[in-house]
N, C-alpha and C positions, 0 to 999 in steps of 0.2 A: 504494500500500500504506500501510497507517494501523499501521502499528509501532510502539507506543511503548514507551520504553524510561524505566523509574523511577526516578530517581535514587536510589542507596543509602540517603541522609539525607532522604528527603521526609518521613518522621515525625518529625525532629528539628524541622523549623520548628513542629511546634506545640506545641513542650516551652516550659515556662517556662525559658529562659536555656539551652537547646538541652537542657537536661539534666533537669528535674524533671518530673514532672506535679505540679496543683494542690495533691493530697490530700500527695504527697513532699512539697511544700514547705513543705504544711500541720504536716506531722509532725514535719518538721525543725526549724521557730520553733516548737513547742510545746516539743519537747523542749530547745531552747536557751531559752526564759522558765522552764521549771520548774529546769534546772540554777542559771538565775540569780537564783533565787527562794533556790535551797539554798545557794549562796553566801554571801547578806544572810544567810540563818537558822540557818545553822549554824555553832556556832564549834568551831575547834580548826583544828590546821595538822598531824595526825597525817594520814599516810600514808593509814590506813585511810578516816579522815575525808575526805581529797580526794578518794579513789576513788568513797564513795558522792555526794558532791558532783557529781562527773561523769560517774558513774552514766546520768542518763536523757539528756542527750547524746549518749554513745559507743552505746548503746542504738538512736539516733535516726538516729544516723551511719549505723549498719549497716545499717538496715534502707532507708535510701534511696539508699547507695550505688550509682552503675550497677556491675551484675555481667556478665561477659560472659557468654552462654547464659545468660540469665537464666532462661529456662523451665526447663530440664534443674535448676536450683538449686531454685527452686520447686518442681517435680515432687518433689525430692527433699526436701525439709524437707516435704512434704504426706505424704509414704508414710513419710517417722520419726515424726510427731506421729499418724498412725492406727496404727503400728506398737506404739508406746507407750502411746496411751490405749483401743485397741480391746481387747478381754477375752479374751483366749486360752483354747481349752478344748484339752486333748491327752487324750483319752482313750486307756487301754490296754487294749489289746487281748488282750495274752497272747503266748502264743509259738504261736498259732493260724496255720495258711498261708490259711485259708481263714476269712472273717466276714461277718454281715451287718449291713448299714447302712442300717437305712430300707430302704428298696426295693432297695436295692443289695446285688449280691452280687459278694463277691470272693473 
């Protein structure tokens, strides 16, 4: 019998550093050169100021952190960004029991 059995982490060995892919890792050094970009360029030592400072880092963080259920997270940031930019129409109807709809009757 030819059974094979797949180890949990066989997709981890082709992760950069068991944890990124390419483009994650790509994301992550961009977003850390542009934060240290904003360091050198920007002055002040207010509050508000260090925030936007590190701004496109914590930005950078998030988005390549490993999530567990990754998919179910994505699934769901995909159905809030159509939720929010697709264009809603609610037509009324009335206090009718009965209408019609295009071809539809109800």
């Amino acid at each position: 019998m030819n059974d094979y059995l797949i180890p949990a982490n066989s997709k981890k060995g082709q992760l950069l550093f068991g944890v990124f892919r390419p483009i994650d890792l790509g994301v992550l050094i961009s977003g850390a050169f542009v934060t240290l970009l904003l360091l050198f360029i920007i002055k002040g030592d207010a509050i508000p100021t260090i925030a936007v400072k590190l701004l496109p880092l914590t930005i950078c963080v998030l988005l390549v952190v490993p999530v567990p259920y990754y998919h179910n997270v994505l699934v769901f940031i995909q159905e809030a960004v159509i939720f929010i930019l697709e264009p809603k129409q609610f037509s009324w109807r009335g206090w009718c029991a009965k209408y019609e709809y295009g071809s539809q009757q109800k």
